[in-house]
N, C-alpha and C positions, 0 to 999 in steps of 0.2 A: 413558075415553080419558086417556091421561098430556098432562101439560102439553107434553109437549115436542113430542107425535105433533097435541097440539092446533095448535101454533105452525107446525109445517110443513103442515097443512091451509090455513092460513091464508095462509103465504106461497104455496104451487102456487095459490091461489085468484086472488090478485094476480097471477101470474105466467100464469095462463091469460088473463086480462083483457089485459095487456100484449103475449103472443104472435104475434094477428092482426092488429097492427102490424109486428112484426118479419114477419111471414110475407107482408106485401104488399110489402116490398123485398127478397126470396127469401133471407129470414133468421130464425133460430128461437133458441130456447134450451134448455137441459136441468137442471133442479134436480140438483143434486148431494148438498149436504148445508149443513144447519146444522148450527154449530156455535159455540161461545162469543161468540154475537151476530151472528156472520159468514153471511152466504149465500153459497154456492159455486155457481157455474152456470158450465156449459162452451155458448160460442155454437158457433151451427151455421151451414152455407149461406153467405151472403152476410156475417153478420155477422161472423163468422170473421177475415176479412182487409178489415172495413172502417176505414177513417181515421178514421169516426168515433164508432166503438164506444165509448173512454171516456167521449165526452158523452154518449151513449145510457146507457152503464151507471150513472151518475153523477149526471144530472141526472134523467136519466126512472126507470131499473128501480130503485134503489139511494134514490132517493127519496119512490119508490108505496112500497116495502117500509117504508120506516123511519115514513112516515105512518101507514101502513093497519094497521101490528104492531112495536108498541113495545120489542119484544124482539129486531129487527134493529137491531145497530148498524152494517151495511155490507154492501156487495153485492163478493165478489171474484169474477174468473172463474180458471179453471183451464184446463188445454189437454189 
């Protein structure tokens, strides 16, 4: 397995742990891609047009990731 295909294993791992939380306020996420440190995720459902998506992405998802895989340096979303 290349390192790189390692690293996004590692982030959907975290990001499945983090989802049935979002999924109990009728809100989800979608992996989009790594890249130069960056994680790209398009939210779903509720969290789409929530007020308080940047603290979610920020303090909770964008901070499991940078913990748990040291080759995230930041969670952005996309639309």
């Amino acid at each position: 397995m290349k390192k790189s295909e390692n690293i996004e294993k590692k982030i959907n791992e975290v990001l499945d742990r983090i989802k049935p939380y979002l999924e109990n306020d009728g809100g989800n996420l979608e992996y989009i891609k790594f890249e130069d440190g960056i994680v790209y995720v398009k939210l779903l459902g509720a969290c789409a047009g929530c007020s308080m998506i940047d603290i979610t992405l920020k303090d909770g998802i964008e901070a499991m990731l940078m913990d748990e895989v040291p080759e995230v340096l930041g969670v952005t979303r996309v639309e």
